[in-house]
C-alpha positions in Angstrom: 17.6 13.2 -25.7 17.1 14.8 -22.4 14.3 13.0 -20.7 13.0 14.1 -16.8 11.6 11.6 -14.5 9.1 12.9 -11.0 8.8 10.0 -9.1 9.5 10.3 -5.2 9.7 6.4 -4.7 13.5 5.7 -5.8 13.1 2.0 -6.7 9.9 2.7 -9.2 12.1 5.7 -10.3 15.3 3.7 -10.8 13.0 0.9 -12.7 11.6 3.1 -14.8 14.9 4.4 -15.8 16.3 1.4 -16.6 13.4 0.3 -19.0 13.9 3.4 -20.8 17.0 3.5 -21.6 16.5 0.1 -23.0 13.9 1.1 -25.1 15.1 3.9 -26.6 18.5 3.5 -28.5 20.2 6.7 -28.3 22.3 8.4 -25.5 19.9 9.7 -22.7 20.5 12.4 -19.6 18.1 11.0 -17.4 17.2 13.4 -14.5 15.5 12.0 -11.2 13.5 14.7 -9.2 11.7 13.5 -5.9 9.6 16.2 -4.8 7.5 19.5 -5.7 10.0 21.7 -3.9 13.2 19.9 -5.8 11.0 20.0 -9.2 10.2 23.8 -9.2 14.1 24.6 -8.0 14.9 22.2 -11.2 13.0 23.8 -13.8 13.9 27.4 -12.7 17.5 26.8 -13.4 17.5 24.0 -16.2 17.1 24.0 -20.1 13.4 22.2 -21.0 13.6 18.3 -21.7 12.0 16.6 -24.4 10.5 14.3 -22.5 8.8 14.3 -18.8 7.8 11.0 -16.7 6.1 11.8 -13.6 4.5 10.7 -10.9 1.1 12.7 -9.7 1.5 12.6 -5.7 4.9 13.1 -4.5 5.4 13.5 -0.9 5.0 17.2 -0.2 2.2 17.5 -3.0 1.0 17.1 -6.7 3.6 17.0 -9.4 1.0 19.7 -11.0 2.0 22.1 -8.9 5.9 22.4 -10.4 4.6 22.9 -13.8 2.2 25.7 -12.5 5.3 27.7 -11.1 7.6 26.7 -13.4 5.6 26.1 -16.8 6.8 23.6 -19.6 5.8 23.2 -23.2 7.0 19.9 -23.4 4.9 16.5 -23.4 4.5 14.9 -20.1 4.0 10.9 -19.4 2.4 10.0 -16.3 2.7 7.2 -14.5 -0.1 7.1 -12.4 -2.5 4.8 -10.2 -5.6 7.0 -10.7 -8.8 5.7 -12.3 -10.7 6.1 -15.4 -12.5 9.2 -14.8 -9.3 11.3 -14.0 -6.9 9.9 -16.6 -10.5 11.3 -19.3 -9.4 14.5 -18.2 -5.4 13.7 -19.0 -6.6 12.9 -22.8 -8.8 15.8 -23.4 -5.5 17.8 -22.3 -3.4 16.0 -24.8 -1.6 14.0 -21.8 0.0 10.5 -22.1 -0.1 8.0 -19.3 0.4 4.9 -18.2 -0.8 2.7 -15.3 1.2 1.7 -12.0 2.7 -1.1 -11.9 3.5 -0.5 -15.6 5.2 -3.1 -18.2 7.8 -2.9 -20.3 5.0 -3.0 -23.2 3.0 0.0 -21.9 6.2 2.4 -21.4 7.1 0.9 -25.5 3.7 2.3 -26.5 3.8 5.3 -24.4 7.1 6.3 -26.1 6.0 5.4 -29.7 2.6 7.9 -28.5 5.2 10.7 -27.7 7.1 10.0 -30.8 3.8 11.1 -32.4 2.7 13.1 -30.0 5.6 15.7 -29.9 5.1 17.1 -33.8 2.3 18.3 -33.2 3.1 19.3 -29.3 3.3 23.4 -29.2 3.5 25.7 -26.4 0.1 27.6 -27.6 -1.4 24.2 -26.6 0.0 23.9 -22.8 -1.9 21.5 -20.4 -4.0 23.1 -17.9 -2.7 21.6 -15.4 -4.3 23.9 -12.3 -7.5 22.3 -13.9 -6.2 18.9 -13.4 -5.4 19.7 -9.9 -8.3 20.8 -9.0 -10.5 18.0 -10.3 -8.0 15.5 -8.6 -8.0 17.6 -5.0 -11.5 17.7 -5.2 -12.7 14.3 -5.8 -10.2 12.5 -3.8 -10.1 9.5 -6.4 -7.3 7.6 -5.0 -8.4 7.5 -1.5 -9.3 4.3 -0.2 -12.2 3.0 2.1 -10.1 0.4 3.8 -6.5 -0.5 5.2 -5.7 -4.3 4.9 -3.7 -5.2 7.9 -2.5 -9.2 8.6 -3.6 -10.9 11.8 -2.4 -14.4 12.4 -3.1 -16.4 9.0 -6.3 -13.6 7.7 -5.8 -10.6 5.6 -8.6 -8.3 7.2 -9.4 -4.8 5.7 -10.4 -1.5 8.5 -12.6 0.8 7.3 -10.8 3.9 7.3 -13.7 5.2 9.4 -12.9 2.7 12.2 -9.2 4.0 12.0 -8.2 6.1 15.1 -4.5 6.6 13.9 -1.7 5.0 12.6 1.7 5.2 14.7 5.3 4.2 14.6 6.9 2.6 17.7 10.4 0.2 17.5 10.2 0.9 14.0 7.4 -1.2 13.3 3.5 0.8 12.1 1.2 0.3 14.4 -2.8 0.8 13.3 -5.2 1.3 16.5 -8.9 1.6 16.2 -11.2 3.7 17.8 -12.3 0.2 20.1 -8.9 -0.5 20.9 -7.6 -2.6 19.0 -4.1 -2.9 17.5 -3.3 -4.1 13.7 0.1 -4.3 11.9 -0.6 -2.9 8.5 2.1 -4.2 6.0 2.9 -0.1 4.7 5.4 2.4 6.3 3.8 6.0 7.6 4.3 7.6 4.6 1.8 4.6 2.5 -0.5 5.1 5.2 -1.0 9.0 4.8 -1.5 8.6 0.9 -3.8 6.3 1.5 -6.2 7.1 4.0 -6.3 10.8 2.6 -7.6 14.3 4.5 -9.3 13.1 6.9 -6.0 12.0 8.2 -3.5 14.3 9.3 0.9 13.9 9.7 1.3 15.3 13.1 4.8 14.1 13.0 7.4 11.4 11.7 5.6 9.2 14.4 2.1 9.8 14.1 -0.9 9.7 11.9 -4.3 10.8 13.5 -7.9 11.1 12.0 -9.9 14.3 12.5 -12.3 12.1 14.4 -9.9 11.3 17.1 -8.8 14.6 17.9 -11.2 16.3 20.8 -8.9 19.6 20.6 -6.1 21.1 20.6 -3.3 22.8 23.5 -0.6 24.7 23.3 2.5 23.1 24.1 6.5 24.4 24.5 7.9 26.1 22.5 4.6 27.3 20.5 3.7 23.6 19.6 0.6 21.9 19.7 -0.5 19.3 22.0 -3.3 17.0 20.8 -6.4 16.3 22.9 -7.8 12.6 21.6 -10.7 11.1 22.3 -9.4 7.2 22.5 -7.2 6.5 25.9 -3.7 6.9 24.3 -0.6 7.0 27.0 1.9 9.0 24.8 1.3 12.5 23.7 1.0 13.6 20.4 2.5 16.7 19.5 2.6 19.3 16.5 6.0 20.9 16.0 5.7 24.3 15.3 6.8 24.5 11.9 3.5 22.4 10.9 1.3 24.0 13.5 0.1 26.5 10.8 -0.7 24.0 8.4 -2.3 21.5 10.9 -4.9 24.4 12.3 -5.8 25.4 8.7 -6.4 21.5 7.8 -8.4 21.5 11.5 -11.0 24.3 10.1 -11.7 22.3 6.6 -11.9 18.4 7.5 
């Protein structure tokens, strides 16, 4: 049995191996994929699975988006953190899922579901998964309204509204509001810009800024972009060019 598992976080990927091949007795060739970009280079080349795991954000976008390039009549599993009124839409498509952090017993019943599932699975019957996409982009279910950060003995949340951005400095994140103030949220960079969503944009490895901190934009070297913030900030924060395209486009719709 040839199963494929999307999931860009290599310890929930690695877990979720291991509970399946303890659960289903049989030889496996368990494939890992981290990313969109890897997924659709996969699925190109590769004969279809029987079974698909995956993961709905990955880093560089929504696991949707390989099986719209590359499409696949087999069932897909997801493993997801979304709430009730997106996984409706994964049952009217005829979509398994189950919920992070998942047990041992949901991934059992989520197998014996795909045991049923795939006789009556078809490729007449594909997912639509551009739909799912669409409805998931456009109501921005997982985003949250607060960050909790840890200052002496409190947990305290930040409205995402009062976030200015999010840096990286002596490899410790660093959260600064817009009155000043520094936090130490307990996420890397990366947590950070799935969670606070598209108001927030990656300029760079270091930084993560929110629309409402950015005043405007210059050009910098080298046809980057230099950003213009409206909190007192003493380093600059640049746009390479490779992302300046994507970064003015993501300017014109937040």
């Amino acid at each position: 049995m040839k199963i494929v598992i999307i999931e860009d976080e290599e310890i929930v990927a690695d877990d979720l191996e291991l509970n399946i091949r303890k659960l289903i007795d049989e030889p496996l060739d368990i494939v890992q994929i981290k990313s969109v970009k890897e997924g659709i280079a996969y699925f190109k080349k590769a004969e279809s699975p029987d079974l698909i795991f995956s993961d709905i954000q990955l880093g560089d976008g929504l696991s949707f988006e390989i099986f719209i390039a590359e499409p696949v009549s087999v069932p897909v599993i997801f493993c997801t953190a979304y709430d009730e009124y997106a996984l409706d839409a994964f049952k009217v498509n005829g979509i398994d899922y189950i919920l992070k952090p998942f047990t041992r017993q949901t991934l059992d019943n989520a197998l014996q579901k795909y045991q049923q599932f795939k006789k009556l699975f078809s490729a007449n019957q594909l997912p639509q998964f551009d739909a799912l996409m669409q409805l998931l982009t456009g109501k921005d279910t997982q985003k949250a309204a607060s960050v909790l950060v840890y200052h002496q003995d409190r947990i305290i949340p930040i409205s995402l509204d009062d976030i200015a951005m999010c840096y990286l400095a002596n490899e410790v994140t660093h959260l600064l509001t817009f009155t000043g103030k520094t936090f130490y949220p307990n996420k890397n960079l990366d947590e950070l810009e799935k969670l606070c969503g598209s108001s927030f944009f990656r300029a760079n490895r270091q930084f993560l800024v929110a629309r409402k901190t950015i005043v405007d934009v210059s050009s910098f070297f080298s046809r980057k972009l230099s950003l213009n913030l409206s909190i007192t900030f003493n380093e600059k924060v640049i746009v390479s060019k490779g992302k300046a395209p994507q970064f003015l486009s993501w300017l014109a719709k937040a």
